[in-house]
N, C-alpha and C positions, 0 to 999 in steps of 0.2 A: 504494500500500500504506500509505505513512504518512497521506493522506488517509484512508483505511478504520479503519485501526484510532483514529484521534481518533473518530470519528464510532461506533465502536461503544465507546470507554470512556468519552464523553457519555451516552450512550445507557444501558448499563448503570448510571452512576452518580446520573442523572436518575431511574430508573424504582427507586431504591434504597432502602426505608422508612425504614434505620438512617444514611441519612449525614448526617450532621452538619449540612451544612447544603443550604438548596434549592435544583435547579437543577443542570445536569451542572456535574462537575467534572472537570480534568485534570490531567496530573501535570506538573512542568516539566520541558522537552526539556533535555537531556543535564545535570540535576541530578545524575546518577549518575552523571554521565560522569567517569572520573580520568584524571587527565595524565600520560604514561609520567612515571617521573623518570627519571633517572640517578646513581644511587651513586657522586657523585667526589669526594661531602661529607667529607673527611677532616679533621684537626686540623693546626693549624702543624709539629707535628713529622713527621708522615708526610710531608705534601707536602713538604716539607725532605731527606725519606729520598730519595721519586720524583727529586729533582734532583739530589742526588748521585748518582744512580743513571745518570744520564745522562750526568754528566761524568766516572763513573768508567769508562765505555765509551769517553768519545777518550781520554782518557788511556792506556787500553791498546791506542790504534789500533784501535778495533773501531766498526762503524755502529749506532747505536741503531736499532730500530725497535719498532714498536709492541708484538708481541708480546713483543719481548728485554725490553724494559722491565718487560713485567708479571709475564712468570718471576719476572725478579731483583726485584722489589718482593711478590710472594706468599711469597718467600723468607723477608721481612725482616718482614712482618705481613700480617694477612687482607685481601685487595683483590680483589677477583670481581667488578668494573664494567668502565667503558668505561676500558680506556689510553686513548685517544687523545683523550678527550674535557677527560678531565685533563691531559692537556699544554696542551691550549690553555687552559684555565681557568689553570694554572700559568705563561700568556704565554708557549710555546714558541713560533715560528712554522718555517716550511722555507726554507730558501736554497741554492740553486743554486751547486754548484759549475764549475769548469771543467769537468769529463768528464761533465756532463748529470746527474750525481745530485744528488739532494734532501738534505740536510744538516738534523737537527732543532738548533735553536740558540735560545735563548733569544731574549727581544725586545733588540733593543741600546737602548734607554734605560733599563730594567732593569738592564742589566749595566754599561752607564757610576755608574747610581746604584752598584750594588755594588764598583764599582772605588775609586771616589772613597770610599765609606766608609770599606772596608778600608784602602788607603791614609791617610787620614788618622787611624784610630786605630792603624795601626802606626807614624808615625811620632811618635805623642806616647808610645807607648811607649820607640822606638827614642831620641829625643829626653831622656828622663829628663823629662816633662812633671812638673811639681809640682803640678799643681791636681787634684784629685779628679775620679773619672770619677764620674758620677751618671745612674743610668741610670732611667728610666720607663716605668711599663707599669701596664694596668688593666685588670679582669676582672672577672665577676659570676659568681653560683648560682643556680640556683632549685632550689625546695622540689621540683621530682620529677628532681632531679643525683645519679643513682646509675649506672652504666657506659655513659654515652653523652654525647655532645660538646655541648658548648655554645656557640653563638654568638651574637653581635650582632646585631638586626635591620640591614636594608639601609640602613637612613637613621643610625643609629650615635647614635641616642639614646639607648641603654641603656647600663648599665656607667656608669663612676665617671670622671667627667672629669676632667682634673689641673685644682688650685686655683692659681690665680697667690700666693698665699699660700704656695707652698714656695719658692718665688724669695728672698721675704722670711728665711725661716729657712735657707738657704745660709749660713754667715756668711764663706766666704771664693772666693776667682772660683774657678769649677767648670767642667767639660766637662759639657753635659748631653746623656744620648742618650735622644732618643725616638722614635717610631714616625709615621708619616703618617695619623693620624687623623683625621678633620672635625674634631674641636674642637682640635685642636693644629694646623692648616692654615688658619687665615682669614687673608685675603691682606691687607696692608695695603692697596692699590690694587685695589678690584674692578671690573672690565672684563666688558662687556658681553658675552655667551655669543654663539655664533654666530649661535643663532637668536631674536637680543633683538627686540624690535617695534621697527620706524621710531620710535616717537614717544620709547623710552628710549634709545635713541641717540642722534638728535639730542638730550635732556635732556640724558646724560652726556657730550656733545661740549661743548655751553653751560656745563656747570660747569668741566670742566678750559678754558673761554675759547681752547677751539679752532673757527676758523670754516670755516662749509662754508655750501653753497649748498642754502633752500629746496629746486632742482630735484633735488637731487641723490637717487636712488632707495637703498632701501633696502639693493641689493649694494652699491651704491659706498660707502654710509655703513660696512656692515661690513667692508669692503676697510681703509678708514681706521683702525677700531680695530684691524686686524690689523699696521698699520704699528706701532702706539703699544703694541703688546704689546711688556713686557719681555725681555731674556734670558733673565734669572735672579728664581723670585717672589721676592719678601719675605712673610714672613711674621708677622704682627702679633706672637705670640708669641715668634720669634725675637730683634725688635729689642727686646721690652720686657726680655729675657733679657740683651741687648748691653749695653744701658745699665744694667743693675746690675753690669756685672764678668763676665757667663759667657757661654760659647760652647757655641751647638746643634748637635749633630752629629745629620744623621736616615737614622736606621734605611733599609737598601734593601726597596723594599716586596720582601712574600713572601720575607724572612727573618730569620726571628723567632729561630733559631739563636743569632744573635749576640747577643741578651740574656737575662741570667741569670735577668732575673726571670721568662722565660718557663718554667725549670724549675724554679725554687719553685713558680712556679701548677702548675705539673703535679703537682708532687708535693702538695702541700694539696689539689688537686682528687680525684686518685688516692686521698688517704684519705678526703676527703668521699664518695666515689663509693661507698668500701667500708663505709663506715659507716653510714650513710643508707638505713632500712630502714622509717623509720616515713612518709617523702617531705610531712612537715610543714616550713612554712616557722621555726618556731620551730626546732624541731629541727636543722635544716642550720646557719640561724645560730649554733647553738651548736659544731657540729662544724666550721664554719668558723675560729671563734676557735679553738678546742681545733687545731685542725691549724697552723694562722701559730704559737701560742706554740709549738706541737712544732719548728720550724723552725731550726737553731742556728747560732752562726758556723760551723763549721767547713761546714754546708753551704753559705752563702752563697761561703764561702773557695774550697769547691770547682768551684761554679759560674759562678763569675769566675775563675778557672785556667783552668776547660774554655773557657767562651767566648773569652779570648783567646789561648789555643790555636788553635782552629778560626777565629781570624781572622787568627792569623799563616800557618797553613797553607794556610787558602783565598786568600790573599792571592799565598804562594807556587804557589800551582797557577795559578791565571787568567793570571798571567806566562806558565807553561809550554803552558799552552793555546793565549794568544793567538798563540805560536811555529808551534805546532801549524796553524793553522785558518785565520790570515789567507793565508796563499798558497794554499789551495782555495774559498774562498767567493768567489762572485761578485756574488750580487746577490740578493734576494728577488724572487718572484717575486708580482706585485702581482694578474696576472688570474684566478689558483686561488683557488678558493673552499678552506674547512678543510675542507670533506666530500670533494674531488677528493683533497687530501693525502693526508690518511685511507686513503683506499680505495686509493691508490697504495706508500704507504709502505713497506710492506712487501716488493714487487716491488722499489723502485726501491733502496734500503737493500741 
């Protein structure tokens, strides 16, 4: 059939006085084809809401499952997509308890990052820290940002990267919190990717004047860089922060929650959104500045309250959790795919 019909819109379009140009023509096979999506595209603060949403279900002894979750999140704003696909975007994964059921749980190097943060800005509060907490964060607009979200392309070259130039204007030793960004993430030490080529290997073996053997194959050369991987990164950023007087503290990915400058952008964005009628890029620029001057202490005042609120409070819940959770977890389950989860979850919950 698909043989047939090329051979008759050749045919047609050969024998056609008006086309363009000489000679059959066709159309290109699945140019028209679209790609299902899925709707899990939310902003930092929803997905913020979905995760609490989750942990405020063991807290009251109850099992999340897929559907429970999306009740109580249609509750709380508009969401009519895949739960469960969002959980795993949001690094839930399932673990096994003792009595055979599925437990939805965060990824645990996620939640170690979240521990270690929380802990250490409760104790420089707890502590009476003197150095200023200085928090980081960057954002863009474009000229058609009127009620819908905006994000960074994949590779995170948009938006406004931080200038090492604010280091300089600190003028006394600071706590600085930022986020896990590519341009705030270059590793002082760069080690060769799993899938590096035998010949940058062996190169990056010869520089750091570690020796190996000609014969040696390309797994065993990556075996070696996996011995020489670090504990803990460094981060180029970090240490050049060290040696002027201040201390980096980084944000736990996917929770934006904890800084304040995540709800200034909202609220600036929120009125750029509402004002933005003409979707000229001059224009937003100008509604852009006019929303940052509308922005006052007392809102900063209140948005560092709340944020460290919600970190002394989450701080004390994840205590009460980990209470909770470590005498039923037993182990992840490595040979389930997320679509076996998925489609069990709900039974097994």
């Amino acid at each position: 059939m698909t043989v047939r019909r090329v051979c008759v819109e050749g045919s047609s379009t050969n024998n056609n006085p008006d086309s363009p140009q000489p000679g059959p023509s066709f159309t290109s096979p699945r140019k028209t084809y679209k790609r299902k999506k899925y709707a899990t595209e939310l902003d930092d603060f929803d997905n913020e809401i979905v995760r609490r949403i989750v942990h405020e279900f063991y807290e009251r002894g109850e099992y999340p499952t897929s559907k429970k979750i999306l009740n109580a999140a249609q509750q709380k704003f508009n969401y009519n997509a895949s739960m469960k696909r969002l959980l795993i975007k949001l690094k839930f994964s399932y673990k096994k308890s003792n009595d055979g059921r599925k437990f939805l749980m965060e990824r645990n190097d996620i939640v170690a990052l979240w521990c270690k943060f929380l802990r250490t800005m409760c104790t420089f509060r707890k502590n009476n820290d003197p150095r200023p907490v200085v928090y980081l964060d960057e954002t863009w607009v474009n000229q058609n940002h009127s009620r819908s979200h905006i994000w960074q392309n994949e590779e995170n070259t948009e938006g406004f990267n931080v200038p090492t130039e604010m280091l300089q204007s600190l003028e006394e030793a600071c706590v600085i919190v930022m986020d896990n960004a590519a341009y705030h993430s270059m590793l002082v030490d760069i080690f060769p990717k799993s899938n590096a080529r035998k010949s940058d290997i062996q190169e990056w073996l010869t520089k750091k004047n570690i020796n190996f053997s000609s014969f040696e194959t390309v797994a065993e050369l990556r075996e070696r860089v996996k011995l020489l991987l670090p504990t803990q990164k460094k981060y180029e950023l970090d240490e050049l922060a060290l040696k002027m007087g201040h201390e980096v503290v980084r944000l736990p990915p996917y929770h934006c929650q904890y800084n304040p400058i995540e709800m200034i952008w909202a609220q600036v964005k929120r009125q750029v959104a509402t004002k933005n009628i003409t979707f000229k890029i001059a224009d937003v620029e100008k509604l852009m500045h006019e929303a940052i001057d509308s922005v006052t202490k007392e809102d900063w005042i209140n948005c560092v309250r709340h944020t460290e609120k919600i970190q002394e409070e989450d701080y004390k819940k994840e205590i009460h959790r980990e209470v909770i959770l470590e005498p039923i977890i037993l182990t992840i389950l490595p040979g389930e795919s997320s679509t076996d989860e998925d489609d069990d979850d709900e039974d097994e919950l």
